[in-house]
Chimera marker file (.cmm) of the C-alpha trace (Angstrom):
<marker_set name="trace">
<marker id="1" x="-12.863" y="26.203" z="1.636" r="1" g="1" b="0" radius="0.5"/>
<marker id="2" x="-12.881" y="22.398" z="0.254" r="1" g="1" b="0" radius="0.5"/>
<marker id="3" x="-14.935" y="21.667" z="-2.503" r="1" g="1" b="0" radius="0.5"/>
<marker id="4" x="-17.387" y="18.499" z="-2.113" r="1" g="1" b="0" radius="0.5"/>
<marker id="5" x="-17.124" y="16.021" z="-4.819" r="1" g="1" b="0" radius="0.5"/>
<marker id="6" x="-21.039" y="16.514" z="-5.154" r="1" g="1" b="0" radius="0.5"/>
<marker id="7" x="-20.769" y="20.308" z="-6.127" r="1" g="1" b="0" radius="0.5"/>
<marker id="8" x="-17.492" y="19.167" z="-8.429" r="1" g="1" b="0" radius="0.5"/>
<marker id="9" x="-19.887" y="17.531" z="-10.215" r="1" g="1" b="0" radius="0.5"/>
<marker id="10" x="-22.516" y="20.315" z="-9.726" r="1" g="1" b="0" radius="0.5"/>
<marker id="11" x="-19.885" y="22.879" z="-11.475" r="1" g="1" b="0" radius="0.5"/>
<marker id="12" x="-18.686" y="20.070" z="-13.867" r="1" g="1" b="0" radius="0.5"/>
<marker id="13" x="-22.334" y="19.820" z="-15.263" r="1" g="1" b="0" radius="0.5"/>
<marker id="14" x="-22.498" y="23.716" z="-15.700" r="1" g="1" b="0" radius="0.5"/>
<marker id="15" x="-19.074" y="23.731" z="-18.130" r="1" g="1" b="0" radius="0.5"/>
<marker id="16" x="-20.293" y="20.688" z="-19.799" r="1" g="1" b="0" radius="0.5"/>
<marker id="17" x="-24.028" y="22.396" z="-20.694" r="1" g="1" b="0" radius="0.5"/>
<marker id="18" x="-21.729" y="26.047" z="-21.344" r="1" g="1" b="0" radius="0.5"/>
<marker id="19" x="-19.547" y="23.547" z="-23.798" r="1" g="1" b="0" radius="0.5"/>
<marker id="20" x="-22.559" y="22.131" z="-25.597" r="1" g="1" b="0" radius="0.5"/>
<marker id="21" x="-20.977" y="18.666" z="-24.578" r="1" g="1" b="0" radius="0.5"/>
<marker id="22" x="-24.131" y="17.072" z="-24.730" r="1" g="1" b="0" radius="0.5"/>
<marker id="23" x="-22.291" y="13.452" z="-23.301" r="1" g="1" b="0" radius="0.5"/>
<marker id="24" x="-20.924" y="14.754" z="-20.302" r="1" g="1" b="0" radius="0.5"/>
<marker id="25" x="-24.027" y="16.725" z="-19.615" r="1" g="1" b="0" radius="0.5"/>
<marker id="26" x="-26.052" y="13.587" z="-19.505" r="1" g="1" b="0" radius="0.5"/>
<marker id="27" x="-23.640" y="12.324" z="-17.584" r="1" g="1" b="0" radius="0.5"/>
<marker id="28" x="-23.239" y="14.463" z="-14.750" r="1" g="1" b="0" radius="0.5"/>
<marker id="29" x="-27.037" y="14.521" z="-14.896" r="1" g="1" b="0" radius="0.5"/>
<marker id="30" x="-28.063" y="11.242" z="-14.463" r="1" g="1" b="0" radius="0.5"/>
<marker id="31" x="-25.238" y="10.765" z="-12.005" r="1" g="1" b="0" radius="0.5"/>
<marker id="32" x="-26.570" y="13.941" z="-9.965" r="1" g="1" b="0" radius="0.5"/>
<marker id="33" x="-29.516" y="12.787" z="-10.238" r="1" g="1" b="0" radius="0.5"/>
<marker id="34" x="-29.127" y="9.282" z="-8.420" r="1" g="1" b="0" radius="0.5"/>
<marker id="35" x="-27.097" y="11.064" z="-5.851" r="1" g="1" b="0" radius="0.5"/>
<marker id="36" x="-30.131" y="13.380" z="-4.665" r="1" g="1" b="0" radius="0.5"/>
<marker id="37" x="-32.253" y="9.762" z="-4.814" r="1" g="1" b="0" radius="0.5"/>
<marker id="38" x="-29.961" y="8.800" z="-1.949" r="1" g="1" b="0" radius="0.5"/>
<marker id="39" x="-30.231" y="12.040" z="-0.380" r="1" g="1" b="0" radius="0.5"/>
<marker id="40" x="-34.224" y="11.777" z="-0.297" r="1" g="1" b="0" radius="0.5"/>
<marker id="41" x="-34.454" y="8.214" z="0.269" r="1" g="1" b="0" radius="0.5"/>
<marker id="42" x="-35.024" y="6.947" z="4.166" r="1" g="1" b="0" radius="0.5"/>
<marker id="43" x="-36.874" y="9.166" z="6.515" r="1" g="1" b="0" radius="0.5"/>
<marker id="44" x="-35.166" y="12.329" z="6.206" r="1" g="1" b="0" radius="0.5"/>
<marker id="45" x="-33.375" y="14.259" z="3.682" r="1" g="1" b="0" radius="0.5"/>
<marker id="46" x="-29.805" y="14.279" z="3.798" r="1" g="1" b="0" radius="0.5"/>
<marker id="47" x="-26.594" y="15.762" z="2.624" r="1" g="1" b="0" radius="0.5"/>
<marker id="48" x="-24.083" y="12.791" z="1.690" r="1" g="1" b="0" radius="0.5"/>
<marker id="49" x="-20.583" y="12.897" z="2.343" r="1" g="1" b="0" radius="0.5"/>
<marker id="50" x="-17.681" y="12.478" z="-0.105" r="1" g="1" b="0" radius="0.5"/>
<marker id="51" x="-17.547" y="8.526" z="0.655" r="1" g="1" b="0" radius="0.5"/>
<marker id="52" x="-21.362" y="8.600" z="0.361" r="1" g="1" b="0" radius="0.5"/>
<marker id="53" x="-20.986" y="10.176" z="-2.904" r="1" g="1" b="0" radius="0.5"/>
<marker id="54" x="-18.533" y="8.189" z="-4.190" r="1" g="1" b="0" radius="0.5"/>
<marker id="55" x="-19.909" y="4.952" z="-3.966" r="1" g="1" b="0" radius="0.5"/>
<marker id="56" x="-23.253" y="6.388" z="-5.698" r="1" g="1" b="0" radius="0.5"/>
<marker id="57" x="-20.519" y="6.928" z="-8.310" r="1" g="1" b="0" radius="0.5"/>
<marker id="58" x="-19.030" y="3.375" z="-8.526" r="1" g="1" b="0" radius="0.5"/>
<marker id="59" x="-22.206" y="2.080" z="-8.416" r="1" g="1" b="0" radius="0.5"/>
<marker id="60" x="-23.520" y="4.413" z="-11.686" r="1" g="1" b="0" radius="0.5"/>
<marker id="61" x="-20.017" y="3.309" z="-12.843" r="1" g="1" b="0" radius="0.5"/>
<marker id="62" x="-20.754" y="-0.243" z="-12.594" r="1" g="1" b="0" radius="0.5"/>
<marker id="63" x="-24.441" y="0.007" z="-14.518" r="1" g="1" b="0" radius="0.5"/>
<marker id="64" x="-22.892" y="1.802" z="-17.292" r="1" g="1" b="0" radius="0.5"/>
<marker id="65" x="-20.125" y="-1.349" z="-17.686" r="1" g="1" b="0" radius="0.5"/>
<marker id="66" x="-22.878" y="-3.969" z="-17.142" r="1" g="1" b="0" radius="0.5"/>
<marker id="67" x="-25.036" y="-2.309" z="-19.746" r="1" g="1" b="0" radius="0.5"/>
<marker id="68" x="-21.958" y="-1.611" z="-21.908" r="1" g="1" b="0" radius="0.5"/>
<marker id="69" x="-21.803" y="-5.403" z="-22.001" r="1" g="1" b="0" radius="0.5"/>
<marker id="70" x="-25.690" y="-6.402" z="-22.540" r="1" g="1" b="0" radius="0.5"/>
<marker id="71" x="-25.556" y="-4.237" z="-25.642" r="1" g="1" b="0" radius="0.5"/>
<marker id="72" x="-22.655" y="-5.828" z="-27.065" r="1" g="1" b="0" radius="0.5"/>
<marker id="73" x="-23.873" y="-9.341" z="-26.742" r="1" g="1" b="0" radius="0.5"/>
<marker id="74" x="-27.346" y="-7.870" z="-28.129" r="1" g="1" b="0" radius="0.5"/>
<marker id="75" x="-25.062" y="-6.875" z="-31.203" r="1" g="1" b="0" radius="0.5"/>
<marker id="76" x="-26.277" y="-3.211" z="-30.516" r="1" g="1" b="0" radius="0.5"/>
<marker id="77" x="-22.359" y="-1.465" z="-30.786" r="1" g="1" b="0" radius="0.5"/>
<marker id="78" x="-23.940" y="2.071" z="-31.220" r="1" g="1" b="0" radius="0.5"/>
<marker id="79" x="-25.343" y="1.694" z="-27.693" r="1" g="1" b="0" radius="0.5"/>
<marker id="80" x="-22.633" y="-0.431" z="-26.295" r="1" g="1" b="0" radius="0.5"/>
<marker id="81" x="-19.843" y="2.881" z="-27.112" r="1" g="1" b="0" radius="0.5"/>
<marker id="82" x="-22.246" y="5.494" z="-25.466" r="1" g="1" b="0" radius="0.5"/>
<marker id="83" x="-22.545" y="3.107" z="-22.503" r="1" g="1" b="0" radius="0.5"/>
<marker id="84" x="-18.599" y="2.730" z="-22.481" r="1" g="1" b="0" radius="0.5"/>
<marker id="85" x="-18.263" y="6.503" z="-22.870" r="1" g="1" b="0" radius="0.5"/>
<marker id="86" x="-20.456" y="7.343" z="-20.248" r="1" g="1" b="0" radius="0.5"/>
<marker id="87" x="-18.402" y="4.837" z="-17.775" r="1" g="1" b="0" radius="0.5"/>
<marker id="88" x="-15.780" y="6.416" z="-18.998" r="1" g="1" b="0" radius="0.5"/>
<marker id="89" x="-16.859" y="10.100" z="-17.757" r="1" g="1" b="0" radius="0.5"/>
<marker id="90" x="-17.336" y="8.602" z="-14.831" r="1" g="1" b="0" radius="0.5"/>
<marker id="91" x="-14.213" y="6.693" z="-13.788" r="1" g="1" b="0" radius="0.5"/>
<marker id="92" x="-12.434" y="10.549" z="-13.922" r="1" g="1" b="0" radius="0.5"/>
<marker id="93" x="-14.486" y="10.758" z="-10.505" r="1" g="1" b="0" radius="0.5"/>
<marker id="94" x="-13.369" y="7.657" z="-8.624" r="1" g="1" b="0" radius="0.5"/>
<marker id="95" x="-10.198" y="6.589" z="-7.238" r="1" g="1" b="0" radius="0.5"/>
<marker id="96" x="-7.306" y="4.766" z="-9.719" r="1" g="1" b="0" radius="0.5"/>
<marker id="97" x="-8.223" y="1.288" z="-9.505" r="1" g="1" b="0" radius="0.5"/>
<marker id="98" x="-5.726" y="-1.414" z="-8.631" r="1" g="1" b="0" radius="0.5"/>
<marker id="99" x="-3.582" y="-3.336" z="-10.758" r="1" g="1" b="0" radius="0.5"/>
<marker id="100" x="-3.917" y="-6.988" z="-10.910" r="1" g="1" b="0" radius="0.5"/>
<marker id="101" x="-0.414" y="-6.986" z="-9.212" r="1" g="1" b="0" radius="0.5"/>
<marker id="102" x="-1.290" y="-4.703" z="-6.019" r="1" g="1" b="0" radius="0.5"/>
<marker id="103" x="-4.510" y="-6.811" z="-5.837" r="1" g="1" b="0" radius="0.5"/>
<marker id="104" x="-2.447" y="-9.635" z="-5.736" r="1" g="1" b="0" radius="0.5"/>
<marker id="105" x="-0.259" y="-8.811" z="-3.396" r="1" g="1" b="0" radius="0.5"/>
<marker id="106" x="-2.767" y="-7.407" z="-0.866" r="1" g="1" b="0" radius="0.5"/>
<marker id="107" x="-4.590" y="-10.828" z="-1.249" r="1" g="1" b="0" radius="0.5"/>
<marker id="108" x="-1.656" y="-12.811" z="-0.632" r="1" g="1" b="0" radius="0.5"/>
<marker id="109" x="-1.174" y="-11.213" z="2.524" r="1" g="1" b="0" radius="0.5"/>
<marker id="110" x="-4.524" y="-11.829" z="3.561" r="1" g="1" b="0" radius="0.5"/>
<marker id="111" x="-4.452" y="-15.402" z="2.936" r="1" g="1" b="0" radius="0.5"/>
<marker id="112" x="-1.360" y="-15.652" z="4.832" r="1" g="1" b="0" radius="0.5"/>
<marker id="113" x="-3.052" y="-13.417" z="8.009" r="1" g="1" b="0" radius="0.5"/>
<marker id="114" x="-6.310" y="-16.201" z="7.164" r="1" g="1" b="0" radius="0.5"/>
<marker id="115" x="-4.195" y="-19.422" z="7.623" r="1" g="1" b="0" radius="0.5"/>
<marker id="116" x="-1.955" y="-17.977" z="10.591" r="1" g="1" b="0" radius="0.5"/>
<marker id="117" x="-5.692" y="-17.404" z="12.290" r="1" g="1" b="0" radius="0.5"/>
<marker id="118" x="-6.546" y="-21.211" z="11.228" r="1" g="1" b="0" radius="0.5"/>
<marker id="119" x="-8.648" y="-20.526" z="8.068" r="1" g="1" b="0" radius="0.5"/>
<marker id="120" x="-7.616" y="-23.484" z="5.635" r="1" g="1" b="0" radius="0.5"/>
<marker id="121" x="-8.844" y="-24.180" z="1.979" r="1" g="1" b="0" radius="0.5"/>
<marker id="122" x="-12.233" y="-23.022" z="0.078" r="1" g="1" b="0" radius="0.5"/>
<marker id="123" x="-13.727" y="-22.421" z="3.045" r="1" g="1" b="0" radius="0.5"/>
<marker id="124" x="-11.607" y="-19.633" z="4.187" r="1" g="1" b="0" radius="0.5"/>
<marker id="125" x="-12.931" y="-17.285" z="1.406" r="1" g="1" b="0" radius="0.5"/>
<marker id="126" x="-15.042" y="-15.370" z="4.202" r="1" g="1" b="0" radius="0.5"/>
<marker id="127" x="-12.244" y="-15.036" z="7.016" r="1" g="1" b="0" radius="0.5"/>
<marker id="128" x="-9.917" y="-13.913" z="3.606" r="1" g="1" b="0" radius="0.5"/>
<marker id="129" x="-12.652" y="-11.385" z="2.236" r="1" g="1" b="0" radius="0.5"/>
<marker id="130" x="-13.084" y="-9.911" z="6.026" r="1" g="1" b="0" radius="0.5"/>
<marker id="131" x="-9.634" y="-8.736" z="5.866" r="1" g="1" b="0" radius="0.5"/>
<marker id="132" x="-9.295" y="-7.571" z="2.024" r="1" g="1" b="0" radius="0.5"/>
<marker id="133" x="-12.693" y="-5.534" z="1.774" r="1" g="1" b="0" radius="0.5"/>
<marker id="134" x="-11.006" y="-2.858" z="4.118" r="1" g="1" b="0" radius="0.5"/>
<marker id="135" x="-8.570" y="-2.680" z="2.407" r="1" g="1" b="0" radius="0.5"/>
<marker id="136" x="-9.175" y="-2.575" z="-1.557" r="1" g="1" b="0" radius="0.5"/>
<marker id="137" x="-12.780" y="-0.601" z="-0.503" r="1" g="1" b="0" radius="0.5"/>
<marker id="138" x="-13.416" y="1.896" z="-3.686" r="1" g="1" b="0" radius="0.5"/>
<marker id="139" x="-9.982" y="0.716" z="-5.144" r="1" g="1" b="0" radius="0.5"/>
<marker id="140" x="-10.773" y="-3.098" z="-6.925" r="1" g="1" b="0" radius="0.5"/>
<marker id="141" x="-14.267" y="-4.334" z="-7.941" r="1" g="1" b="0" radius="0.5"/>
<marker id="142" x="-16.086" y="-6.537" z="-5.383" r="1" g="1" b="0" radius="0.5"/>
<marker id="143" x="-15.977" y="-9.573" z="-8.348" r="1" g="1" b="0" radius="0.5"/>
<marker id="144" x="-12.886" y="-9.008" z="-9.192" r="1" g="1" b="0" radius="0.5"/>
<marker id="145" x="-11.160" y="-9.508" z="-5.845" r="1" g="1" b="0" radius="0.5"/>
<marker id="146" x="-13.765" y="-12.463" z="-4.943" r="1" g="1" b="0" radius="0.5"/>
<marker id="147" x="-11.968" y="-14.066" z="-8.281" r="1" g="1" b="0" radius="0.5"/>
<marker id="148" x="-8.478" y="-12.916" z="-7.053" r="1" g="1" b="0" radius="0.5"/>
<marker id="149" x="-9.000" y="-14.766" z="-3.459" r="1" g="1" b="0" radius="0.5"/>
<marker id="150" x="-10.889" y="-17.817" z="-4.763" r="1" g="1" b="0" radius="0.5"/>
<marker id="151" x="-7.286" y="-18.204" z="-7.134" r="1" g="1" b="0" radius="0.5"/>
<marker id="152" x="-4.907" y="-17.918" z="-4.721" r="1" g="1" b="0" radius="0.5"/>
<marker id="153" x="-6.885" y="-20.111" z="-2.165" r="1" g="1" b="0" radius="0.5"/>
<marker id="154" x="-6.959" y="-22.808" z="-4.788" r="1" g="1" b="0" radius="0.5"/>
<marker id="155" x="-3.081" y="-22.830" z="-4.818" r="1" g="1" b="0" radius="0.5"/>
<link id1="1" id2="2" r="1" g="1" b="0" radius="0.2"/>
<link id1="2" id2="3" r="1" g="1" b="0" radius="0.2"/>
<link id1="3" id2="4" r="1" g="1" b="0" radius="0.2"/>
<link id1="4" id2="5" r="1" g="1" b="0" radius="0.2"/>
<link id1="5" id2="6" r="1" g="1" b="0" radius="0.2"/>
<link id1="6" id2="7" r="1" g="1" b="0" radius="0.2"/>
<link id1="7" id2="8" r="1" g="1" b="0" radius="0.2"/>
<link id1="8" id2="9" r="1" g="1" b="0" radius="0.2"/>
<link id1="9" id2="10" r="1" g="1" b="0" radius="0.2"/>
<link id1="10" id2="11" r="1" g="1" b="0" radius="0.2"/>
<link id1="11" id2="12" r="1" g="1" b="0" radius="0.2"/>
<link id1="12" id2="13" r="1" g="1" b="0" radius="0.2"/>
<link id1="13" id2="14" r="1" g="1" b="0" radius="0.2"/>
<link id1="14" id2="15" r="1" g="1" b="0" radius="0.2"/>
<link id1="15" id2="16" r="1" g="1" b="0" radius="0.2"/>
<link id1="16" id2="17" r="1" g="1" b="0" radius="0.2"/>
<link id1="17" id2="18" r="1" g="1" b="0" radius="0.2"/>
<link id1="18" id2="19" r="1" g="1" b="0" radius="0.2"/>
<link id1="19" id2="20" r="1" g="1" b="0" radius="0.2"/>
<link id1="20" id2="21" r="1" g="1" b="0" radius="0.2"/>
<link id1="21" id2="22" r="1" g="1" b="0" radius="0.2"/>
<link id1="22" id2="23" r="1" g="1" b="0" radius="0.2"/>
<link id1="23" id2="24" r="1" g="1" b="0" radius="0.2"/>
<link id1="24" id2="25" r="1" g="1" b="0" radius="0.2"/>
<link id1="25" id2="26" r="1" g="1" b="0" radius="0.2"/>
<link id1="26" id2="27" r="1" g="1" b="0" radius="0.2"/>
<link id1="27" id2="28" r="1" g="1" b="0" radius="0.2"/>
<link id1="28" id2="29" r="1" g="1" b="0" radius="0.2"/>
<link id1="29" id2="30" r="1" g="1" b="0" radius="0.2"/>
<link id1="30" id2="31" r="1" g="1" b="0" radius="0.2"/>
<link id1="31" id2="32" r="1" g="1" b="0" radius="0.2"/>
<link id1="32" id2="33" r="1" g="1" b="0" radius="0.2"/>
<link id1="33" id2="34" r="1" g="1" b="0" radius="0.2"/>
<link id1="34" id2="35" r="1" g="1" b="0" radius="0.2"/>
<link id1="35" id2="36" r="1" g="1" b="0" radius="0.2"/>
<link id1="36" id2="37" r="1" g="1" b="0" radius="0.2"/>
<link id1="37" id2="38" r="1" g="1" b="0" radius="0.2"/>
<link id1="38" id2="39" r="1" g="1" b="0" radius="0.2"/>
<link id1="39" id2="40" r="1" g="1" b="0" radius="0.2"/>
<link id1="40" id2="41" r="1" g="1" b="0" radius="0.2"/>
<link id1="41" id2="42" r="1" g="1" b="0" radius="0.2"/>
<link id1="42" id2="43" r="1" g="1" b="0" radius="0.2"/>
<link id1="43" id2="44" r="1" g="1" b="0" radius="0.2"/>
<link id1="44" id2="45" r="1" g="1" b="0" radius="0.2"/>
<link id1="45" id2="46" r="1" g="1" b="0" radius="0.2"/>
<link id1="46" id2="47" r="1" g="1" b="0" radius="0.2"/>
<link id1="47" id2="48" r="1" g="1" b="0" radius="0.2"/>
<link id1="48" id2="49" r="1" g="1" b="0" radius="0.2"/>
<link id1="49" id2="50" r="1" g="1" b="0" radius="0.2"/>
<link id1="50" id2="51" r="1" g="1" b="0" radius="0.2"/>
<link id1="51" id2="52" r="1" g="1" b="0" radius="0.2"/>
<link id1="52" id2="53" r="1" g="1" b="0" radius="0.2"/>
<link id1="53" id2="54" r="1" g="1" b="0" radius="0.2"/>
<link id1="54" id2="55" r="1" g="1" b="0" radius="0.2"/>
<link id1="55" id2="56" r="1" g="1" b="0" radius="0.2"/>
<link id1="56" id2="57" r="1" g="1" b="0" radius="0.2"/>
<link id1="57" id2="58" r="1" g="1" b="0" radius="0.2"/>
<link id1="58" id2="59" r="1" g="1" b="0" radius="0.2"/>
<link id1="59" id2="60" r="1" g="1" b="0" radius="0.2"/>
<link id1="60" id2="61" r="1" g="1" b="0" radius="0.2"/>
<link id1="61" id2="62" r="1" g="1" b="0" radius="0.2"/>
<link id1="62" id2="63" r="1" g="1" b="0" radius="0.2"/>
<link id1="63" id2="64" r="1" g="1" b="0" radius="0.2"/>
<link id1="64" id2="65" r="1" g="1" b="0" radius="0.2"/>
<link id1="65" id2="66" r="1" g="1" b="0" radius="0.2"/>
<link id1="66" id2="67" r="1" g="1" b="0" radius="0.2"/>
<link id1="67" id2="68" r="1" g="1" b="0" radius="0.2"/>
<link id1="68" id2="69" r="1" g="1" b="0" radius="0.2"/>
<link id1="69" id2="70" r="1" g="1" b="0" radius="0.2"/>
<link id1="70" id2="71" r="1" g="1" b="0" radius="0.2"/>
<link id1="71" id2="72" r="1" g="1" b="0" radius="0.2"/>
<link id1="72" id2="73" r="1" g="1" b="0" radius="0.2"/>
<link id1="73" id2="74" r="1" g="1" b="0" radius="0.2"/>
<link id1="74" id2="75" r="1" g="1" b="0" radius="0.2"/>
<link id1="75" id2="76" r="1" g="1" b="0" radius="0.2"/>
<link id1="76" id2="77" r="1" g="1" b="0" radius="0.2"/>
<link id1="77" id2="78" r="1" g="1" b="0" radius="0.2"/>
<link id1="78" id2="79" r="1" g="1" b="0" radius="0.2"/>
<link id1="79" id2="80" r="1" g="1" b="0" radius="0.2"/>
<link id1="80" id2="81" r="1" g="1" b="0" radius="0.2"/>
<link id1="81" id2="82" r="1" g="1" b="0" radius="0.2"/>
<link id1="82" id2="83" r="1" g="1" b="0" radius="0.2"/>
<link id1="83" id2="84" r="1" g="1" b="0" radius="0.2"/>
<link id1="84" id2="85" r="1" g="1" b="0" radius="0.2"/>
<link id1="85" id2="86" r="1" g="1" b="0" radius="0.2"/>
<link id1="86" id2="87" r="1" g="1" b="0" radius="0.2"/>
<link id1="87" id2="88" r="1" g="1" b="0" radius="0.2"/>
<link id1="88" id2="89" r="1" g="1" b="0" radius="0.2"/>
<link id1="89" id2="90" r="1" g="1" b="0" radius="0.2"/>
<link id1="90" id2="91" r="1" g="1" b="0" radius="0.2"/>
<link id1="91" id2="92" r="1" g="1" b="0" radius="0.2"/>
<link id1="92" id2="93" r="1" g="1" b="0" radius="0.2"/>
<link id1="93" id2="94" r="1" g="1" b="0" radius="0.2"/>
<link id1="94" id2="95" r="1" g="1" b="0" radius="0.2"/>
<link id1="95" id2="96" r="1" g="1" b="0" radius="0.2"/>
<link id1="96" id2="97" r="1" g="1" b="0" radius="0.2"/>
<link id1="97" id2="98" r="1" g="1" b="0" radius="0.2"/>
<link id1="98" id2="99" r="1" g="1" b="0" radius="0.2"/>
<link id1="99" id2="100" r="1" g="1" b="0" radius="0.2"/>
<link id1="100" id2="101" r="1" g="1" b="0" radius="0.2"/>
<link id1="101" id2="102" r="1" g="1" b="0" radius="0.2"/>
<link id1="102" id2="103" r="1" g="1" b="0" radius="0.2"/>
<link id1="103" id2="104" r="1" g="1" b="0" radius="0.2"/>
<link id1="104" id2="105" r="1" g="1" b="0" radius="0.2"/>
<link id1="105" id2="106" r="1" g="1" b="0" radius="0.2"/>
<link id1="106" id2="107" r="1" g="1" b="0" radius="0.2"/>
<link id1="107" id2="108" r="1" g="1" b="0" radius="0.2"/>
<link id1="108" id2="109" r="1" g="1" b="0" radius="0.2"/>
<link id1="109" id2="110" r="1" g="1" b="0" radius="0.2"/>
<link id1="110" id2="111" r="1" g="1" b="0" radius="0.2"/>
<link id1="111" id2="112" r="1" g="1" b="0" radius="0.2"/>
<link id1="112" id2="113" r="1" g="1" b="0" radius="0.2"/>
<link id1="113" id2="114" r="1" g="1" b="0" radius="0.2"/>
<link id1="114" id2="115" r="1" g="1" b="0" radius="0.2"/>
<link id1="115" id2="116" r="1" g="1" b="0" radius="0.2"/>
<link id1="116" id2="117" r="1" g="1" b="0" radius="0.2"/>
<link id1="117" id2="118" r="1" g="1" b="0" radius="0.2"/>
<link id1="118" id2="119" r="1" g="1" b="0" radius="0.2"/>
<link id1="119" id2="120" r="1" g="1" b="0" radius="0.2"/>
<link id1="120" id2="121" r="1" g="1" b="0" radius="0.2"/>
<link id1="121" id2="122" r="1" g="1" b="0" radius="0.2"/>
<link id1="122" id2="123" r="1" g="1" b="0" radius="0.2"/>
<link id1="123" id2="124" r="1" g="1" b="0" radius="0.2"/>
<link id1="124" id2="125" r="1" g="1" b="0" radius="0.2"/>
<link id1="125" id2="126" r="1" g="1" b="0" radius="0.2"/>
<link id1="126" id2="127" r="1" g="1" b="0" radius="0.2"/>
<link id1="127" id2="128" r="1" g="1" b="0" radius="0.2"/>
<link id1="128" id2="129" r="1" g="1" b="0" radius="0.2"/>
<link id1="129" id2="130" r="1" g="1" b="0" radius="0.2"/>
<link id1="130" id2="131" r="1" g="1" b="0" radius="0.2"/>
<link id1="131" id2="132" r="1" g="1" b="0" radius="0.2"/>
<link id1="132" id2="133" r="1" g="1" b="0" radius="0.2"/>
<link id1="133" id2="134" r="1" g="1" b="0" radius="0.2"/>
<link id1="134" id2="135" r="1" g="1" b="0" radius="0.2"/>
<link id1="135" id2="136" r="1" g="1" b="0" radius="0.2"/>
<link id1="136" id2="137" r="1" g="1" b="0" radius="0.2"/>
<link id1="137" id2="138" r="1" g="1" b="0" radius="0.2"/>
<link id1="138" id2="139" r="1" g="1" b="0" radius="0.2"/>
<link id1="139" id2="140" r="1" g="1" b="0" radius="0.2"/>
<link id1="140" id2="141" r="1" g="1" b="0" radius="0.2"/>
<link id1="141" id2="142" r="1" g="1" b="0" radius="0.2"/>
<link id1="142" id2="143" r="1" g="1" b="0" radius="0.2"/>
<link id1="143" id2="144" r="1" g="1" b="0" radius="0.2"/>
<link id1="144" id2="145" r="1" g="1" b="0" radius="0.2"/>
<link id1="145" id2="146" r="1" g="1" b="0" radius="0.2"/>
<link id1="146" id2="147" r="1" g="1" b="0" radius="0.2"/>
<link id1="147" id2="148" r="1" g="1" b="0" radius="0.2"/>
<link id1="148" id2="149" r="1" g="1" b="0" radius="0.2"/>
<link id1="149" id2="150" r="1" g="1" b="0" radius="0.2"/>
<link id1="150" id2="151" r="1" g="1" b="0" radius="0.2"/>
<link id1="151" id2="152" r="1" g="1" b="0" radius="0.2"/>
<link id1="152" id2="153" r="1" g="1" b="0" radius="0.2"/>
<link id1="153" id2="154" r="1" g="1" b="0" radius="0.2"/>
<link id1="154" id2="155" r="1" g="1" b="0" radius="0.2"/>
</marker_set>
């Protein structure tokens, strides 16, 4: 029997509470929690798959960063940490991200595939993205590779 990635979690909430960790347990909670929002949200109640699942993830991920960041700049360090751990606990979850260098190299192709299908310059960042997205989906931030194709289109 495979295990989903929700009741991972599910189990992974149960050893953190059993282990006092009272991080983790937050966590797992809060994360849980925004999954069955997605579940009950629409029409009908539903059960997500993994992929489903996994972008609520990435996009809990990406809160605790952007917060991890306000609370900095608001010289409020205490916060900024727990945010950072939290993100932390979280990244276990999601797919190894890609290194600038695979990045790179997948958006150099793409450019290429762009400019062999008559895309030219700046405005060839859509036809460029249309082909990337697909392919670094769940692996490289959405800003991140906009940054990465707006370089290399720049020369």
């Amino acid at each position: 029997m495979t295990t989903t990635l929700k009741s991972k979690l599910q189990d992974d909430l149960t050893a953190a509470i059993r282990e006092r960790d009272e991080l983790r347990s937050s966590t797992l909670r809060m994360t849980l929690a925004a999954i069955t929002k997605e579940e009950v949200s629409g029409k009908e109640k539903r059960e997500l798959s993994d992929d489903e699942v996994l972008k609520v993830i990435t996009k809990e991920a990406k809160k605790r960063r952007e917060a991890a960041d306000a609370f900095a700049q608001g010289g409020r360090a205490e916060s900024a940490e727990r945010e950072k751990a939290e993100g932390a606990i979280l990244a276990d979850y999601l797919p190894k991200q890609l290194s600038d260098e695979e990045l790179n190299d997948i958006v150099a192709q793409a450019v290429e595939e762009a400019k062999a299908a008559g895309a030219e310059g700046p405005r060839a960042m859509g036809a460029v993205m249309k082909i990337v997205n697909p392919k670094v989906a769940g692996l490289a931030e959405g800003g991140r590779v906009a940054a990465t194709v707006k370089k290399l289109l720049a020369g």
